[in-house]
N, C-alpha and C positions, 0 to 999 in steps of 0.2 A: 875576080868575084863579080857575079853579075848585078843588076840595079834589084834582083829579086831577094838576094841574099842580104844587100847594102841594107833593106827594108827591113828584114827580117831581126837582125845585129841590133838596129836603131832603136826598133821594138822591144826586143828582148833586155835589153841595158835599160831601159824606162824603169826606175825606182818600184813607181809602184804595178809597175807589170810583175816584176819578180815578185813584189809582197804579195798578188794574188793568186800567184800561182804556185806559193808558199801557202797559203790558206785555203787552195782549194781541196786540200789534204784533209782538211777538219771539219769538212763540211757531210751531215752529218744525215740522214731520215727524220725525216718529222715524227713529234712522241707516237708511239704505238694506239695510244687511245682518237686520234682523230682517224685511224684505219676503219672504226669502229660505231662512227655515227652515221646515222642514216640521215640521208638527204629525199627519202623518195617521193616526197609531196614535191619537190621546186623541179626548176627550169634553167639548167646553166647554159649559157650559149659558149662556146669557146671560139674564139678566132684563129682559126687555125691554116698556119703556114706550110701547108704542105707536108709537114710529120716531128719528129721531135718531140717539143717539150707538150705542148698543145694538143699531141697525141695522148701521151700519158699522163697529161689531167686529164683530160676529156676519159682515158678507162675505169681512174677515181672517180673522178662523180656518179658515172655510168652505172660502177661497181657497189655505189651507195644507192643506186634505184631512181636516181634522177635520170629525168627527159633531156637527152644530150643535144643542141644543133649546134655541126661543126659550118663553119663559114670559109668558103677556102676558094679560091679562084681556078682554081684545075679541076675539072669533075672527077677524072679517070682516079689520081690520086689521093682525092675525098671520098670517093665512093669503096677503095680500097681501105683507106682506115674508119670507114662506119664497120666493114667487115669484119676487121681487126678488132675494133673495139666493142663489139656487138660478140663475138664469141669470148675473148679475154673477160670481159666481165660478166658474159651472162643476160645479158642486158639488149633485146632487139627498140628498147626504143630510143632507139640514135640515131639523125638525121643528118643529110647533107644540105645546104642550102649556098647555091652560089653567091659570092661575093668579091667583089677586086679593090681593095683599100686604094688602091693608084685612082680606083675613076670616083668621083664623087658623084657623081650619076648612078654609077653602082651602091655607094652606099645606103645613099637615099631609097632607090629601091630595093635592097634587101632590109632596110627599118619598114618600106612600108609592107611589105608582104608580111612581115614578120607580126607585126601589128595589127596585121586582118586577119591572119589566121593564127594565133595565137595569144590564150589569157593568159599566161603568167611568164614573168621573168625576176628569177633570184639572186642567180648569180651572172654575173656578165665578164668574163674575164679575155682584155685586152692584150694579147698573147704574138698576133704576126707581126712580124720584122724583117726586116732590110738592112745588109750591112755590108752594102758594094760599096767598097774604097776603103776600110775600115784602117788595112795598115797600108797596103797598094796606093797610089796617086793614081786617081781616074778620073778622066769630066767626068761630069756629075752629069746624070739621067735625070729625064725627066718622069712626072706622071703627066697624066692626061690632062692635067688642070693646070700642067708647068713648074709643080713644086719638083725640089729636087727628091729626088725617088726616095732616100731613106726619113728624107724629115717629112715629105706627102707621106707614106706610109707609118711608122712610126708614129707620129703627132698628127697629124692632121683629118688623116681618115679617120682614126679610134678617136678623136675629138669630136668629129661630127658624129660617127654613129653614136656613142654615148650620147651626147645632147637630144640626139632623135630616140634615143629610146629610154630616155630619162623618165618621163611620165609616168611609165609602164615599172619601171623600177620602187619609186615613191608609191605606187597600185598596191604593190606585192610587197611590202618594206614589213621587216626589217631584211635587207638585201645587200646583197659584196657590190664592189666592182672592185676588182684586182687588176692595174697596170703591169705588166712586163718590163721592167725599165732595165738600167745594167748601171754598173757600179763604173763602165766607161766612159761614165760621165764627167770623172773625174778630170777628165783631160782637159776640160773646157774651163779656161782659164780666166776670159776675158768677157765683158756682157756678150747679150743677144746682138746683132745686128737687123733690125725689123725694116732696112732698105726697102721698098715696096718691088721695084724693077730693075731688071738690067740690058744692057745692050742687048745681050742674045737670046734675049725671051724669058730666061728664068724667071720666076716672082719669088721673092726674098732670097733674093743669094746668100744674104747673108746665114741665112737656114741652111745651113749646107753639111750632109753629114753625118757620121752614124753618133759619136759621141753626144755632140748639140743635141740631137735629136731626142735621146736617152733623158737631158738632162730636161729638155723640154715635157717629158712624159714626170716627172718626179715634180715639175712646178704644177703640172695640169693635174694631178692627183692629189696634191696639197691643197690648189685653191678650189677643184672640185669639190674638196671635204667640206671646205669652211663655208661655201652655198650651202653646203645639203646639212648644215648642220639641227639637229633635231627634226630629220625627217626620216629618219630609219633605216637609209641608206649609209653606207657609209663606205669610205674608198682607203686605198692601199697601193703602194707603189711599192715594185720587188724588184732584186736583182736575183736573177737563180743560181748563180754561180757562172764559172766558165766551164761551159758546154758542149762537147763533140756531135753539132748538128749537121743537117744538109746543108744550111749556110753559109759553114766554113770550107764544104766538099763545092758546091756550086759554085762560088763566086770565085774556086780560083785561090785563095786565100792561101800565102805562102808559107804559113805555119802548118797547111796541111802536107805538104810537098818538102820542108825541111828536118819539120819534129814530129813528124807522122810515128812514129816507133815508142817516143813519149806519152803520146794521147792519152795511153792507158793510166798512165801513172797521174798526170797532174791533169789532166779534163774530166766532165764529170762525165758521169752515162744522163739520157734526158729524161730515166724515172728519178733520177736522185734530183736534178735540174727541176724537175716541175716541183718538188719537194714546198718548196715554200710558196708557188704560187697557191698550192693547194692548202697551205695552211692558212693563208689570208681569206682562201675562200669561204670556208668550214670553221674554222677554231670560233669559240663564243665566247672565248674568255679577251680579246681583243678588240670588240666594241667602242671602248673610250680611246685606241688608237687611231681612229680614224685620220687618215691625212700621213701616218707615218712612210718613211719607208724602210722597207725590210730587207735584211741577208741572214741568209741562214734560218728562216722561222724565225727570226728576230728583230725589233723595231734596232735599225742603226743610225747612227749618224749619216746627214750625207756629203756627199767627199768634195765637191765643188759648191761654192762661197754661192755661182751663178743659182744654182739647185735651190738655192733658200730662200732668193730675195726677192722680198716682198713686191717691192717694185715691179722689177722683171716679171714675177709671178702674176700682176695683176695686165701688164701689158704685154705678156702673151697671151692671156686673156681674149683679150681686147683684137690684138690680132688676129689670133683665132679663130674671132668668129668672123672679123672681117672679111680674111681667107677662101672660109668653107659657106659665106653666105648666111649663116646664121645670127637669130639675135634668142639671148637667151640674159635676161634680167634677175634672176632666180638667186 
């Protein structure tokens, strides 16, 4: 047996791996009535990671008459899903606007163009992700700022752009912001480690990761809530299920290569996956959840102790903004 398969076994025997891939069976379409409300006065911007889930929110909102911009680091394959998504819904006012969550110099410039040529933003939903090394042992990648690629992307980029275009949110309130997070958060057992440096260049190694990273997006969307509270915005942290994306096909990921024949049966498809981002972005009867996070169209518990604590939550914060350069007192 090779060291891909050793991985794969180790994986798959994890308690609660099998529980969710037991429940990804139940997992269900959002109620038929939010197909059904019109969005066409807002502005959702999607983050969007090359195709998947972020595809088919961005053709719901679209399909509701809202002004789409996809933000996506590849032109060729942004400019191929405005296509997609511009006939699928109907809808030619969908945009591409480049962006690369690894550079924080990209960020910053895509909030401020954003900012000059555009009055309104509704919905903002934090959608791209990174999940090199997930079950595989990899060095860790860097981004262009040093963080390790899945927690720079993941947490740190959708941290700053959010902060930069916070103002603009609070403008146009009452307004979503739906995080992307993933219920593999549960993995993360033990605190944060907020190390500043290490021998070989990284900054916070201890960030290191797809699950940390995840869990890191469910504390930034809690304490986001609790700033923003009574200002009309209000935030949302989801898991969409387990999802048969580019993700798991690009990085290599040994459960595409072992249980490939399965997919069908216990992964989702990425309309049914965008399923509840899209409910956090639209539903109006979840107002006074702010701050929760969601499976299934549902406010759930969340699965790591790390995920909750107030502590932790306030001193990622804190580092945070350290991080990305920003101060935000709000």
């Amino acid at each position: 047996m090779d060291d891909g398969e050793d991985d794969v076994n180790v994986f798959m025997k994890d308690p609660f791996v099998t529980e969710v891939l037991t429940k990804s069976l139940s997992i269900s379409l959002c109620t038929p009535e939010l197909w059904t409300q019109s969005h066409s006065d807002r502005i959702g911007v999607i983050i969007l990671w090359k195709s998947g889930i972020g595809k088919e929110t961005a053709v719901d909102l679209a399909r509701r008459g809202a002004r789409v911009i996809l933000a996506c680091r590849n032109p060729k394959l942004a400019e191929e899903a405005v296509r997609e998504i511009q006939k699928r819904s109907n809808n030619m006012n969908v945009v591409y606007r480049y962006l690369d969550l690894a550079n924080l110099k990209s960020v910053r410039t895509f909030a401020t163009e954003f900012l000059e040529e555009e009055q309104r933003l509704d919905i903002l939903i934090n959608n791209a992700g990174s999940a090199i090394g997930f079950v595989l042992n990899k060095p860790p990648q860097q981004t262009y700022d040093g963080f390790e690629l899945n927690f720079g992307i993941n947490h740190f980029g959708h941290f700053l752009l959010t902060l930069l275009l916070l103002e603009r949110l609070k403008k146009c309130s009452p307004s979503r912001i739906v995080v992307v997070s993933s219920d593999s958060h549960a993995f993360v057992k033990s605190a944060m480690d907020f190390t500043q440096n290490s021998p070989d260049g990284l900054r916070y190694p201890g960030l290191c990761g797809y699950p940390i990273s995840k869990a890191a997006t469910i504390l930034f969307a809690s304490e986001l809530a609790r700033r923003l509270k009574s200002t009309g915005v209000t935030v949302y942290s989801v898991h969409p299920g387990w999802v048969y994306t580019n993700i798991m096909v690009k990085e290599g990921h040994p459960l595409h290569f072992f249980l490939r024949p399965w997919f069908w049966l216990f992964l989702l498809s990425e309309r049914t996956g965008a399923q509840c981002s899209i409910h956090c972005a639209v539903d109006e009867t979840i107002t006074d959840l702010s701050g929760s996070y969601f499976e299934n169209c549902q406010p759930h518990p969340v699965r790591s102790w790390v995920a909750q604590d107030d502590v932790m939550c306030k001193k990622l914060w804190e580092v945070s903004c350290q991080a990305v350069g920003i101060e935000y007192n709000g």
